[in-house]
C-alpha beads as a LAMMPS data file, in Angstrom:
LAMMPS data file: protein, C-alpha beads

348 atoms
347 bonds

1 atom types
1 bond types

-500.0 500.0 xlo xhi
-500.0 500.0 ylo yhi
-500.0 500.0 zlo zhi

Masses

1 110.0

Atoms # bond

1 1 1 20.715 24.389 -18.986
2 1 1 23.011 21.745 -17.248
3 1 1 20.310 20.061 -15.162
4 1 1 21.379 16.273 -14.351
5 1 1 18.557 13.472 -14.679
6 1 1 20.436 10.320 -12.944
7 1 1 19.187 6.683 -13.495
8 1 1 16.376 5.597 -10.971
9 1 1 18.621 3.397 -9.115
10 1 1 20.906 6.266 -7.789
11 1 1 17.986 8.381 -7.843
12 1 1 16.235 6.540 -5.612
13 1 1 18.946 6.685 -2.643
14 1 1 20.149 10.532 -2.681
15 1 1 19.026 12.726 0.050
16 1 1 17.055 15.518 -0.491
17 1 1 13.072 16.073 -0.769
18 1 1 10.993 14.619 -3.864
19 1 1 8.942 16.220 -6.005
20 1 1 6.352 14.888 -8.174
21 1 1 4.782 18.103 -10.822
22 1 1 2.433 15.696 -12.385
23 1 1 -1.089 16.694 -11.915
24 1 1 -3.422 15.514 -8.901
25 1 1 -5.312 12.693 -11.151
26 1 1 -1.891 11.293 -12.236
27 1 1 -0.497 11.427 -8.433
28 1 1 -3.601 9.951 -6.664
29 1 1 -3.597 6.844 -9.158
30 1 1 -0.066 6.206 -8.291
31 1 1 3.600 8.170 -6.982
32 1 1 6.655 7.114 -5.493
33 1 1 6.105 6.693 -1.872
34 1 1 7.342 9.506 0.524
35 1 1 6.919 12.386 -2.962
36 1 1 5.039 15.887 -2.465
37 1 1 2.482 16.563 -5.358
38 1 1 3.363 20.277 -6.486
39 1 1 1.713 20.312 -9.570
40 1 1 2.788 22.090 -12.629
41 1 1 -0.797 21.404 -14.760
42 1 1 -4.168 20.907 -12.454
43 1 1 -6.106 18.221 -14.043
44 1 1 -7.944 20.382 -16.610
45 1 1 -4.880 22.518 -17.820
46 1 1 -2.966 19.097 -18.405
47 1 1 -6.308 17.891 -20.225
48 1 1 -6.388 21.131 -22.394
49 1 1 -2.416 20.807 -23.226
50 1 1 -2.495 17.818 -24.289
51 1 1 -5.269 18.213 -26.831
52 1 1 -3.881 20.969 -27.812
53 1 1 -0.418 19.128 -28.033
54 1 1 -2.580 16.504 -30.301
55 1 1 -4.252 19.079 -32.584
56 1 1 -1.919 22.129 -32.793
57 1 1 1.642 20.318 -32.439
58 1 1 4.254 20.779 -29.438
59 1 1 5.023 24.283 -30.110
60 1 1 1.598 25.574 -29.417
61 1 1 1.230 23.410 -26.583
62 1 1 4.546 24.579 -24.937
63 1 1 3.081 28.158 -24.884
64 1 1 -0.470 27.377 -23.916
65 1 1 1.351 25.836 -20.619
66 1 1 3.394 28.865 -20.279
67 1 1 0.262 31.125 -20.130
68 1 1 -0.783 28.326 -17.328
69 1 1 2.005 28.561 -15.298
70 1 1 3.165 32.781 -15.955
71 1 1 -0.229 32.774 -13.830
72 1 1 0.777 31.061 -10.693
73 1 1 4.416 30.634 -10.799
74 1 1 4.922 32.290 -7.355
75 1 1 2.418 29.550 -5.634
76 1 1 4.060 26.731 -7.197
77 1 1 7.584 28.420 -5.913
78 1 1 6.428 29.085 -2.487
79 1 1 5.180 25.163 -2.383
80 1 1 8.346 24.237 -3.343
81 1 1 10.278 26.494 -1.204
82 1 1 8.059 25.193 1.970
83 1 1 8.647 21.520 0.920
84 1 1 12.136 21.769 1.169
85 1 1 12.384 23.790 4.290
86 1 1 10.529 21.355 5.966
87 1 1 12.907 18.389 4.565
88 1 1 15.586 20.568 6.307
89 1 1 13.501 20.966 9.854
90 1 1 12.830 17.172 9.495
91 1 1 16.515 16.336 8.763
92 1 1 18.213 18.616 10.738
93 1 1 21.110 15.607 11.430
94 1 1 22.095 15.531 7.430
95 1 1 24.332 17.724 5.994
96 1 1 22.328 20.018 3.872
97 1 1 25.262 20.264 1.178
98 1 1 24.706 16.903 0.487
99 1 1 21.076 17.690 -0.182
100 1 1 19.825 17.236 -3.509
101 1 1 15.701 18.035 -5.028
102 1 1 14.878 15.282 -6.782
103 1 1 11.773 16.168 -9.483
104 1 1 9.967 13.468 -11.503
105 1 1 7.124 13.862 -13.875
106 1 1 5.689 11.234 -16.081
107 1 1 8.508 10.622 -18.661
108 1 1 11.001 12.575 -17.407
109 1 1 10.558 15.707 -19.544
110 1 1 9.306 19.219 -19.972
111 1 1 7.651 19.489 -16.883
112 1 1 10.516 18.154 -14.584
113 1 1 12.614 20.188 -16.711
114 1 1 10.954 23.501 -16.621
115 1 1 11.018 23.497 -12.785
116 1 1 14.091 22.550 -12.232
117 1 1 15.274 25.180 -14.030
118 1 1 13.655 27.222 -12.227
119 1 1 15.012 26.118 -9.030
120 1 1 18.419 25.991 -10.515
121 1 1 18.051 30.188 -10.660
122 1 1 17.820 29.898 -6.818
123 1 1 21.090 27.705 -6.591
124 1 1 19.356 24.808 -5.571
125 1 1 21.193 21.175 -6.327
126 1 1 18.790 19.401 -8.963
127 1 1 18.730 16.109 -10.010
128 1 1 15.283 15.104 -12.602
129 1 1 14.170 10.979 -13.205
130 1 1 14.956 9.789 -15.942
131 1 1 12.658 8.075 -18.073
132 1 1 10.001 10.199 -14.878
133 1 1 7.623 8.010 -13.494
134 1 1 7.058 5.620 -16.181
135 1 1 9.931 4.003 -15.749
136 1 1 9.723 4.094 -11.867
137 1 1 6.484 1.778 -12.458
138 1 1 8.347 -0.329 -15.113
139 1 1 11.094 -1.273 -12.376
140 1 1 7.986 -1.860 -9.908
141 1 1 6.642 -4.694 -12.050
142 1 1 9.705 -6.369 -12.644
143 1 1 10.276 -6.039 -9.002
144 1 1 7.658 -8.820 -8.228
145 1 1 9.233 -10.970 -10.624
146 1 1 11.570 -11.542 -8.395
147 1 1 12.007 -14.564 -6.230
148 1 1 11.891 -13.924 -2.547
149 1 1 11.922 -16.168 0.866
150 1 1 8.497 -15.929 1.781
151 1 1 6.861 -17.357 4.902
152 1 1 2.955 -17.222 4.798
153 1 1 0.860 -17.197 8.322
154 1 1 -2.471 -18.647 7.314
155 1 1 -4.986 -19.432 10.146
156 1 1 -8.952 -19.601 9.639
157 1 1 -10.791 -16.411 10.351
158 1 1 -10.544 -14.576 14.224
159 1 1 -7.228 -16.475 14.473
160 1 1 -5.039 -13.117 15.027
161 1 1 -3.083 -13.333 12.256
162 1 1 -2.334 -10.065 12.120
163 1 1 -1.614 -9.826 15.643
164 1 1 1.820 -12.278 15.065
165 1 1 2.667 -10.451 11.979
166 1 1 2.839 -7.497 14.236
167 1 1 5.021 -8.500 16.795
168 1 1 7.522 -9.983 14.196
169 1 1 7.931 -6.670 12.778
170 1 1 8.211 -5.175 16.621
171 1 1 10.985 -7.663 17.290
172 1 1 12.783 -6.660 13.884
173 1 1 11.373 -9.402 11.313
174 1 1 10.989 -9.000 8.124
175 1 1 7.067 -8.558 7.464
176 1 1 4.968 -7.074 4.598
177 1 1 1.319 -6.172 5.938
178 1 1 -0.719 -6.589 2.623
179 1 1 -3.750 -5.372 4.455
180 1 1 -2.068 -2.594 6.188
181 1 1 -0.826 -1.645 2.808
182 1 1 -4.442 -1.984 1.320
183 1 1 -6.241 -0.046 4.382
184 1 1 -8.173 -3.287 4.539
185 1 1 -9.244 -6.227 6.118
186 1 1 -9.855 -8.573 3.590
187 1 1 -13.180 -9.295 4.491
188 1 1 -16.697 -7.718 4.314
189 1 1 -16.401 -5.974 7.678
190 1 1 -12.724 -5.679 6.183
191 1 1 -13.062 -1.714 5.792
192 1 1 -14.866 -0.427 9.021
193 1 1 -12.759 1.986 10.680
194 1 1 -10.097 2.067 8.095
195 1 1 -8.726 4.698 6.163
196 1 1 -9.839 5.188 1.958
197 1 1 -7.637 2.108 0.213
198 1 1 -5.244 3.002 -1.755
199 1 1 -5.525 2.907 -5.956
200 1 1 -4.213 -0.708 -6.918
201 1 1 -1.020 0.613 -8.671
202 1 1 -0.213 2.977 -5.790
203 1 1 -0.826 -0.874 -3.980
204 1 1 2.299 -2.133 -6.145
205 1 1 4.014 0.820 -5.487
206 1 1 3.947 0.190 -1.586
207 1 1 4.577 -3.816 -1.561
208 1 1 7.347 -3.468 -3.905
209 1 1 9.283 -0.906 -1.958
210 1 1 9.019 -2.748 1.307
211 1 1 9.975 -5.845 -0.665
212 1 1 12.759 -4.548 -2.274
213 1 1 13.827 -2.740 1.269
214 1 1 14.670 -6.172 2.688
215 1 1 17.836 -8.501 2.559
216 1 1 16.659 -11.290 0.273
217 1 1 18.517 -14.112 1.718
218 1 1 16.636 -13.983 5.065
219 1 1 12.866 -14.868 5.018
220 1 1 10.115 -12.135 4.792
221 1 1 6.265 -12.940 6.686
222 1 1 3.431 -11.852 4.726
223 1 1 -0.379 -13.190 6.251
224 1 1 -2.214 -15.283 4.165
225 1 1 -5.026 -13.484 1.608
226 1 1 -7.096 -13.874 -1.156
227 1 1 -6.316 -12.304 -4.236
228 1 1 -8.085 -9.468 -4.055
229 1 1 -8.029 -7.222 -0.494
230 1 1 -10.746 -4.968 -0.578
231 1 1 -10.471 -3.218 -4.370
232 1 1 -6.917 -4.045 -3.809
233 1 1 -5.379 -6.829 -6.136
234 1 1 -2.435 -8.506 -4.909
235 1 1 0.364 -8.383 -7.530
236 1 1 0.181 -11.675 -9.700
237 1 1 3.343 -13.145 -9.450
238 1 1 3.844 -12.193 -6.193
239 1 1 0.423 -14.294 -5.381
240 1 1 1.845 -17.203 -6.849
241 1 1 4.616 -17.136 -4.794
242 1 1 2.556 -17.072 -1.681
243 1 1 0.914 -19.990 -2.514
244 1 1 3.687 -22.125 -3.434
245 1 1 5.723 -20.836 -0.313
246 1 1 6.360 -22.142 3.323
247 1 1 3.286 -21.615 5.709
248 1 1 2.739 -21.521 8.781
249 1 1 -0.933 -22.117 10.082
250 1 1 -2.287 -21.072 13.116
251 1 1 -4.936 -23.214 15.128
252 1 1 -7.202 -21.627 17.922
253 1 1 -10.291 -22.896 19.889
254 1 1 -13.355 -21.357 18.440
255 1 1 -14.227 -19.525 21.630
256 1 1 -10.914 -17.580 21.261
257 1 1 -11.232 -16.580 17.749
258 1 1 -14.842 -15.370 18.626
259 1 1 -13.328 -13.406 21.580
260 1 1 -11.050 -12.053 18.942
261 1 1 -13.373 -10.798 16.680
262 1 1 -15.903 -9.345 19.165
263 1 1 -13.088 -7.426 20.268
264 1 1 -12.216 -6.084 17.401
265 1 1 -15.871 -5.215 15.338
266 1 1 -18.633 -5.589 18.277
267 1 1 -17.227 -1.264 18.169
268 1 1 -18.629 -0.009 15.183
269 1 1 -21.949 1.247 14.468
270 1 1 -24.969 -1.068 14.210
271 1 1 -25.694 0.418 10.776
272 1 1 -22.505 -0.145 9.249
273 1 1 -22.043 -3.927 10.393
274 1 1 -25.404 -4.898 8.899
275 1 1 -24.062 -3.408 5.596
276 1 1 -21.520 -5.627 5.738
277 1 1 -23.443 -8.588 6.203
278 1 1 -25.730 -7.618 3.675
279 1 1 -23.492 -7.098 1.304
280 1 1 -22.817 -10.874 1.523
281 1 1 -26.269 -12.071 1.903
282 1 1 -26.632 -14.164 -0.995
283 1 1 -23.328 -16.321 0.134
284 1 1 -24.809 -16.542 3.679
285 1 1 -27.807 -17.192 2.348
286 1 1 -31.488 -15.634 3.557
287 1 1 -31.609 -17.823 7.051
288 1 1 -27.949 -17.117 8.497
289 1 1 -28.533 -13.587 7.094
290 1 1 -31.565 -12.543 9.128
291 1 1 -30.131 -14.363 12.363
292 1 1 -27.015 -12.317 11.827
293 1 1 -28.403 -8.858 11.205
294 1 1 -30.939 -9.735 14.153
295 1 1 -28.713 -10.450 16.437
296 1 1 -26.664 -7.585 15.720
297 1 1 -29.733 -5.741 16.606
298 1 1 -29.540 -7.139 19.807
299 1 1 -25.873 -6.990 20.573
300 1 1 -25.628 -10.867 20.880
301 1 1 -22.140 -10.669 19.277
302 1 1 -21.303 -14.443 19.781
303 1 1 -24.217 -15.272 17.695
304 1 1 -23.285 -13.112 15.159
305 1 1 -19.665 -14.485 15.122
306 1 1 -20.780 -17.834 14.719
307 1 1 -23.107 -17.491 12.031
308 1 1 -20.387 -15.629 9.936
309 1 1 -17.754 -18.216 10.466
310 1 1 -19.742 -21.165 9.316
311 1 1 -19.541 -19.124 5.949
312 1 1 -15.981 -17.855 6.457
313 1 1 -14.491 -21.545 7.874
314 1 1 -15.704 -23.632 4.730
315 1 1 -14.435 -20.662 2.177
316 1 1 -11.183 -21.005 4.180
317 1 1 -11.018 -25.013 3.947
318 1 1 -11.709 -24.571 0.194
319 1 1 -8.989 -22.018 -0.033
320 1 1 -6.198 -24.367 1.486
321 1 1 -7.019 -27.467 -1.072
322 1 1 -3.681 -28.255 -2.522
323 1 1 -1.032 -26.341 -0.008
324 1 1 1.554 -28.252 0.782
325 1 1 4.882 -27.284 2.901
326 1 1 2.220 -26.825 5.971
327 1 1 3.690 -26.276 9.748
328 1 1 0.841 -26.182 12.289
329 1 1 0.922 -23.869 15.714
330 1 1 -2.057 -24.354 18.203
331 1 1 -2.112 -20.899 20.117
332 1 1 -5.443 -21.957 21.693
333 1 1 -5.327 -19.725 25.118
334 1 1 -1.557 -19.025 24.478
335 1 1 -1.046 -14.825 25.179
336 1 1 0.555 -13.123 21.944
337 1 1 3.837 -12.095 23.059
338 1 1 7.514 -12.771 22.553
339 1 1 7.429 -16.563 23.729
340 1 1 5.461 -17.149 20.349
341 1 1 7.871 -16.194 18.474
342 1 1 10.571 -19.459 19.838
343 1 1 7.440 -21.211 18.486
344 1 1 7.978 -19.882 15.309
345 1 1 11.639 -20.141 14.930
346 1 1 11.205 -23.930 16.182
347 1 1 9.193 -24.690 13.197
348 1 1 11.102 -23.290 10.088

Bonds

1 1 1 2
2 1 2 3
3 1 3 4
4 1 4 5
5 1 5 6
6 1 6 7
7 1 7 8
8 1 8 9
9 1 9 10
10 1 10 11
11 1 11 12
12 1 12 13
13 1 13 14
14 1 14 15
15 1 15 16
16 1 16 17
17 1 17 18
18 1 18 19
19 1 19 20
20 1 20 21
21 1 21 22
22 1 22 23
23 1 23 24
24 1 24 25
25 1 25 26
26 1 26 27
27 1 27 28
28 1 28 29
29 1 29 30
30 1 30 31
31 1 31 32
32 1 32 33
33 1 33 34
34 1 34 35
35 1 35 36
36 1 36 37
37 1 37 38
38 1 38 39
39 1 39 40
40 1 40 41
41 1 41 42
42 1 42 43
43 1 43 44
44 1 44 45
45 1 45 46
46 1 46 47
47 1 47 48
48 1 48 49
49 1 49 50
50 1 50 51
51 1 51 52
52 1 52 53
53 1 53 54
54 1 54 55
55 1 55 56
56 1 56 57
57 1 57 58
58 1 58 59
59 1 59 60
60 1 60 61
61 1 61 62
62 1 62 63
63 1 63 64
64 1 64 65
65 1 65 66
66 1 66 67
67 1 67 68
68 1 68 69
69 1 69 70
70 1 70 71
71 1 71 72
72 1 72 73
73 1 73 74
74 1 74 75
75 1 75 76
76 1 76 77
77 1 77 78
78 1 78 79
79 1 79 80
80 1 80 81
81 1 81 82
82 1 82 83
83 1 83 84
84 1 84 85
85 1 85 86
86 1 86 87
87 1 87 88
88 1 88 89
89 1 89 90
90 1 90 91
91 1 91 92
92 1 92 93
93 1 93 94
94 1 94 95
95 1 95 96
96 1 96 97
97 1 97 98
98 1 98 99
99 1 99 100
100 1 100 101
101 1 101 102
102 1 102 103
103 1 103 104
104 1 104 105
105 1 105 106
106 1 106 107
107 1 107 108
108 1 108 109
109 1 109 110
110 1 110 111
111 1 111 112
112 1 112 113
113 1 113 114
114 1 114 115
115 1 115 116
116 1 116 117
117 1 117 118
118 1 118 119
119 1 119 120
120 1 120 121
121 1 121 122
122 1 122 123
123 1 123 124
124 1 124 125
125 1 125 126
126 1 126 127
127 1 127 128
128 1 128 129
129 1 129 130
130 1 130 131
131 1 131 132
132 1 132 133
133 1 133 134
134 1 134 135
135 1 135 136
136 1 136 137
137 1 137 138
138 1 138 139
139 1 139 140
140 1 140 141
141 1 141 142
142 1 142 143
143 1 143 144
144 1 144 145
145 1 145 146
146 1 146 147
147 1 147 148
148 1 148 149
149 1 149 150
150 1 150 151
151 1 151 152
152 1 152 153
153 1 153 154
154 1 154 155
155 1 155 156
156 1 156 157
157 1 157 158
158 1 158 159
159 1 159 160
160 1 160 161
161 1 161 162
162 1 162 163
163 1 163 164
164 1 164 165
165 1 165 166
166 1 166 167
167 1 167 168
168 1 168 169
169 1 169 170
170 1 170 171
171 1 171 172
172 1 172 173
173 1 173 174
174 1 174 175
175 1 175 176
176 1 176 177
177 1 177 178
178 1 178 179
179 1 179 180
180 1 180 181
181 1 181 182
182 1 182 183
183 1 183 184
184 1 184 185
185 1 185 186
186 1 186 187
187 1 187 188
188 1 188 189
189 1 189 190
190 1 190 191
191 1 191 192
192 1 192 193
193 1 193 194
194 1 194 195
195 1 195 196
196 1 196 197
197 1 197 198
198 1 198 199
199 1 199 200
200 1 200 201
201 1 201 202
202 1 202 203
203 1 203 204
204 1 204 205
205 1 205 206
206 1 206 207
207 1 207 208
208 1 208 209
209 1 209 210
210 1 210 211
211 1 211 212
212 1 212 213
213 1 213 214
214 1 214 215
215 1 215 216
216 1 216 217
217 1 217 218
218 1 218 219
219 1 219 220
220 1 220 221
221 1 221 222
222 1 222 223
223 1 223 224
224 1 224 225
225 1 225 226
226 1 226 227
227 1 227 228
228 1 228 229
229 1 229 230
230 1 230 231
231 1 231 232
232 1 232 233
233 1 233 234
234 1 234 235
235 1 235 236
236 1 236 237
237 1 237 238
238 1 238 239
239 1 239 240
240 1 240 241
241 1 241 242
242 1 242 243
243 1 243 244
244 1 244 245
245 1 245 246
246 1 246 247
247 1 247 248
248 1 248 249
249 1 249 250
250 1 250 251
251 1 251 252
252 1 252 253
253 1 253 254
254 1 254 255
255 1 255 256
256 1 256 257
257 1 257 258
258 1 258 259
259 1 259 260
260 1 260 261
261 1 261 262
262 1 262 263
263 1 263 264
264 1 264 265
265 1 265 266
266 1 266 267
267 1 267 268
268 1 268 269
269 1 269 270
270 1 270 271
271 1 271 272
272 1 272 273
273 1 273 274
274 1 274 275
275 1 275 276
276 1 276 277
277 1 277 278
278 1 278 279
279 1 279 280
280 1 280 281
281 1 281 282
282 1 282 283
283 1 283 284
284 1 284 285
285 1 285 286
286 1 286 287
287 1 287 288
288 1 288 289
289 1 289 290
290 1 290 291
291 1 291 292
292 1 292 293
293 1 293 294
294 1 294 295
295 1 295 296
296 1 296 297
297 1 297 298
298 1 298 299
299 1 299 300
300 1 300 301
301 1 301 302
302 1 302 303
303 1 303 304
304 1 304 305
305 1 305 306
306 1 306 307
307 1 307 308
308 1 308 309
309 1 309 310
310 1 310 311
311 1 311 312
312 1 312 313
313 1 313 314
314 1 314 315
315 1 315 316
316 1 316 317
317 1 317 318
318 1 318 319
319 1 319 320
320 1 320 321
321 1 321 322
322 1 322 323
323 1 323 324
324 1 324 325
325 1 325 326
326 1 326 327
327 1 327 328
328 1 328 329
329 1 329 330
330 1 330 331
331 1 331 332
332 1 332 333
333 1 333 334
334 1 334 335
335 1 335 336
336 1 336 337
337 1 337 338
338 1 338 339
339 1 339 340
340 1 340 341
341 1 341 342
342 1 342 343
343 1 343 344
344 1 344 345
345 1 345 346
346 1 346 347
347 1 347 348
């Protein structure tokens, strides 16, 4: 068996589809962005092997995943086969001799190995991880230990924040979108209408590849956040980087950051946006709480809006004790468009 496993480095930029064979529970915490999960083990065979691998010794194990796999070997083929086919339909512009599989598991080892062997009987270019996906989330880490030129847009709740970090990346800045990333928010109504958040180390996973994506010498616009987004933790030393970094803060009149925020949550369902206030009742405290839900009730969303930024605005004010580097922006009535972004430049 000549099968080649190549640093993650190279790795990382050959062509060709990628394969993870770990099982579900091991993919779903956390994969290399842009892999297919074609599982060798489901979650209960990998469970069984490996206390059988702890009891009985590797030989035993090796052949109690054999009688696993014998079972539905032609599945797992006909996965793989349709995985690449559609890398081909996808890529039609690439040369497909220059196509490689690249197949990662969690160390690098039997299971990467056994399949590409078995692709290797087809004539199919392999290339395996090595060191599998453990050391993929090794590099990860020591990715945010990096220093990087970050610009933070902070502005006090309703502000649109998100709505300039947006049209920076349309007009080809470099921008990292923690909450995109985090299918989040950041604040209670922070999940309505969003998709399931990602696990916090497939979180890493996703920041660090944009991160690493980007020419470090020019700067890179992430929007203010808290630590946590959601269930989401932002990476630790990248946090402390944000808060030491340039930042930008945007000023608006409160009737636009109202009009911003009816806009944006007065569409969800009456149920779900009294969760949400509920779920921060004790902060608001019992007046502000039935006033909000109330008034929800009623549709009065400027009431609501208010009552929730009184609570929001002084979290915010505590938040900012201590930044310093601080460029101010009043957008009060200003559209969002291109002509912000000479604003921006002006300032840095």
């Amino acid at each position: 068996m000549h099968i080649k496993r190549e640093e993650l480095n190279k790795f990382r930029t050959l062509n060709g589809p990628l394969i993870d064979v770990r099982s579900p529970c091991e993919y779903y915490k956390g994969h290399m962005p842009n892999s297919i999960n074609i599982p060798l083990f489901d979650n209960e065979e990998r469970a069984i092997v490996g206390k059988v691998y702890k009891n009985n010794g590797r030989e035993i194990a090796v052949r109690q995943g054999l009688k696993f796999v014998e079972r539905k070997i032609e599945n797992i083929l006909n996965s793989i086969f349709e995985c690449i086919e559609k890398h081909k339909y996808n890529n039609q512009e690439s040369k497909l001799e220059d196509s490689i599989i690249r197949i990662y598991c969690a160390r690098g080892g039997m299971r990467s190995l056994s399949i590409g062997w078995l692709l290797e009987k087809f004539n199919y270019k392999i290339m395996l991880l090595r060191g599998g996906y453990k050391n993929y989330r090794r590099w990860i880490i020591e990715s945010f230990s990096q220093n990087y030129n970050l610009i933070v847009i902070g502005g006090k709740t309703g502000t649109g924040k998100t709505k300039i970090l947006k049209l920076l990346e349309n007009n080809e800045y470099q921008t990292v979108d923690l909450e995109g990333i985090a299918s989040h928010r950041g604040s209670t109504f922070g999940g309505l209408g969003m998709k399931e958040q990602p696990t916090n180390e497939h979180f890493e996973n996703m920041i660090a590849e944009k991160l690493i994506s980007f020419k470090k010498n020019e700067p890179i616009y992430l929007e203010a956040e808290s630590s946590n987004i959601g269930k989401c933790k932002v990476p630790h030393e990248l946090f402390n980087q944000m808060k030491s970094s340039k930042r930008i803060e945007i000023i608006r009149s409160e009737s636009n950051r109202i009009d911003e925020l009816i806009s944006t949550y007065s569409i969800f369902k009456q149920s779900e946006l009294e969760e949400s206030i509920l779920r921060i009742k004790k902060r608001l405290g019992p007046q502000r709480t039935k006033i909000a839900v109330k008034s929800i009730s009623e549709k009065k969303w400027e009431v609501v809006c208010k009552t929730v930024l009184e609570y929001y605005d002084k979290c915010y004010e505590y938040e900012k004790i201590g930044k310093e580097d601080i460029k101010y922006i009043d957008l009060t009535d200003i559209e969002y468009d291109k002509k912000i972004l000479g604003l921006i430049n002006n300032i840095i």
